[in-house]
C-alpha positions as CSV (number, residue, x, y, z in Angstrom):
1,X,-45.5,113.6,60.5
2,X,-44.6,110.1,61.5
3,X,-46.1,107.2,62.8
4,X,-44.3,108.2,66.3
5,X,-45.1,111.8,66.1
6,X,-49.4,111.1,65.4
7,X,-48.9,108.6,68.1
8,X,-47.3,111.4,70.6
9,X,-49.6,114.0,69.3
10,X,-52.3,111.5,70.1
11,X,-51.4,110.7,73.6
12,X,-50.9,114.4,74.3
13,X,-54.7,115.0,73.4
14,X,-55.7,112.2,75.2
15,X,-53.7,113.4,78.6
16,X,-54.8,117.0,77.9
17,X,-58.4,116.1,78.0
18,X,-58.0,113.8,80.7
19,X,-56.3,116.9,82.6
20,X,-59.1,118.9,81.9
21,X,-62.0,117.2,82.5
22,X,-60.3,116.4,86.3
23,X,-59.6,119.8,86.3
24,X,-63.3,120.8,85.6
25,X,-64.4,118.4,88.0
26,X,-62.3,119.3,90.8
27,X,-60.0,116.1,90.5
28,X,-56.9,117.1,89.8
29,X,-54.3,115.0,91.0
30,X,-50.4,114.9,90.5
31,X,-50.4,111.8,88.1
32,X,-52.8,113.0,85.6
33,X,-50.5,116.3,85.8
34,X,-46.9,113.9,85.3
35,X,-48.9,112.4,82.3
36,X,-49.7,115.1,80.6
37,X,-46.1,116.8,81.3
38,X,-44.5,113.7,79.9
39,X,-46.3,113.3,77.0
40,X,-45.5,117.1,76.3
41,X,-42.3,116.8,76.7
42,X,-42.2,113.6,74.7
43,X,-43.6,115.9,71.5
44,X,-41.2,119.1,72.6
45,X,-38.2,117.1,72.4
46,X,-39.5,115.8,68.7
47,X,-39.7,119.6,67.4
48,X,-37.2,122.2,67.7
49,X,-39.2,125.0,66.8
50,X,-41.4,124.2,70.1
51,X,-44.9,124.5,67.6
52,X,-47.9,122.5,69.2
53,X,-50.1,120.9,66.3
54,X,-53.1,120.9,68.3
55,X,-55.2,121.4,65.5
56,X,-57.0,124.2,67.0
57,X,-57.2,128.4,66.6
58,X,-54.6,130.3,68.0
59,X,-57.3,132.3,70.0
60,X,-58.5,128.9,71.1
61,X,-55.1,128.2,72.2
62,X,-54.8,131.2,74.1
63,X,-58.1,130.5,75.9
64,X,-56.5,127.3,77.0
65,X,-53.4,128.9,78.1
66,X,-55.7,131.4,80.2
67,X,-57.7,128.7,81.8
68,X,-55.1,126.1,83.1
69,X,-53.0,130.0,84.3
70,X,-56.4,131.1,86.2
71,X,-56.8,127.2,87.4
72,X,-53.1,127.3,88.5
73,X,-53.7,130.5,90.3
74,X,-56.9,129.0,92.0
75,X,-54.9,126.2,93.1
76,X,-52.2,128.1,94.4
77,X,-54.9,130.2,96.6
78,X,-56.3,127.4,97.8
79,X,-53.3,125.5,99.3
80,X,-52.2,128.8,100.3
81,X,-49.2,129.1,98.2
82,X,-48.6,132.8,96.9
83,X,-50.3,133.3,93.7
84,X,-47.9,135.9,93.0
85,X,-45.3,134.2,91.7
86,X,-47.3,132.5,89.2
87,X,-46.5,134.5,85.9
88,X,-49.1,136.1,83.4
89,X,-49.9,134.5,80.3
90,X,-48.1,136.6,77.6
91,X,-49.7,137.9,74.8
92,X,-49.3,134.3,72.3
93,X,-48.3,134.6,68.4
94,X,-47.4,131.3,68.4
95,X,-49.1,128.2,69.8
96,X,-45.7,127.0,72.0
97,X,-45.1,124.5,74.7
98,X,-43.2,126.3,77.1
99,X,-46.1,128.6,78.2
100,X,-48.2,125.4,78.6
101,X,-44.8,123.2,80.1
102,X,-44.4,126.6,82.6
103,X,-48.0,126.4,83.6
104,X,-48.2,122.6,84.1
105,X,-44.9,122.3,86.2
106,X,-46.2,125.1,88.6
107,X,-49.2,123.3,89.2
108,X,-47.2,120.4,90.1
109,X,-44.7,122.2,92.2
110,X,-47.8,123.6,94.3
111,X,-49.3,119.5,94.6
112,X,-45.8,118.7,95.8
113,X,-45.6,121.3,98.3
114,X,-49.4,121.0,99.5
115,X,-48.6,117.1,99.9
C-alpha cells in the first residue's frame, strides 16, 4: 500500500473509533458521522474492488456491520423515523464498503431530518 493509502486507512480507524465510542456513549452527532463517511469514501475511491483492510475477521466485520444496522435502527426509532426502510444486513463474504457507506449515510439522513 502507499504512504497515502496507510495514511487513509489510518484516519478511517481513527474516525471509526471515534464514531463508536460516541455511539456507545450516546453522542453521536452528524460531524463525527461526515468524518467517518469522508474518510470512507476517501479509501473507496482508492480501491476498485471496494475490499476494506481493516485488519480484522470477517465475522468481526460482520458484528460491526450488525451493530452500527441495530444502532441505525435505534436511531431511527427514536426520532421517530420508520425503521422500516432501513435494510437488513446481508449475509457478508466479503468485508465491503457499501454495506458500511449504506449504513452510515442513513444514519445521517435520519440526523438531517430530526434537525
Amino acid at each position: 500500500a502507499t504512504r497515502d493509502k496507510r495514511k487513509r486507512e489510518k484516519q478511517f480507524a481513527k474516525n471509526l473509533q471515534n464514531y463508536l465510542d460516541a455511539a456507545k456513549e450516546g453522542k453521536l452527532t452528524v460531524e463525527i458521522l461526515v468524518n467517518l463517511i469522508n474518510s470512507l469514501d476517501a479509501l473507496s475511491n482508492d480501491d476498485s474492488s471496494k475490499a476494506i483492510n481493516l485488519k480484522i475477521a470477517p465475522s468481526q466485520f460482520s458484528d460491526l456491520i450488525h451493530s452500527i444496522f441495530d444502532y441505525t435502527i435505534r436511531l431511527a426509532e427514536a426520532n421517530n423515523i420508520s425503521a422500516t426502510l432501513i435494510s437488513k444486513p446481508k449475509i457478508l463474504k466479503k468485508k465491503t464498503y457499501s454495506d458500511l457507506q449504506y449504513y452510515l449515510n442513513m444514519q445521517k439522513t435520519i440526523f438531517e431530518q430530526a434537525a
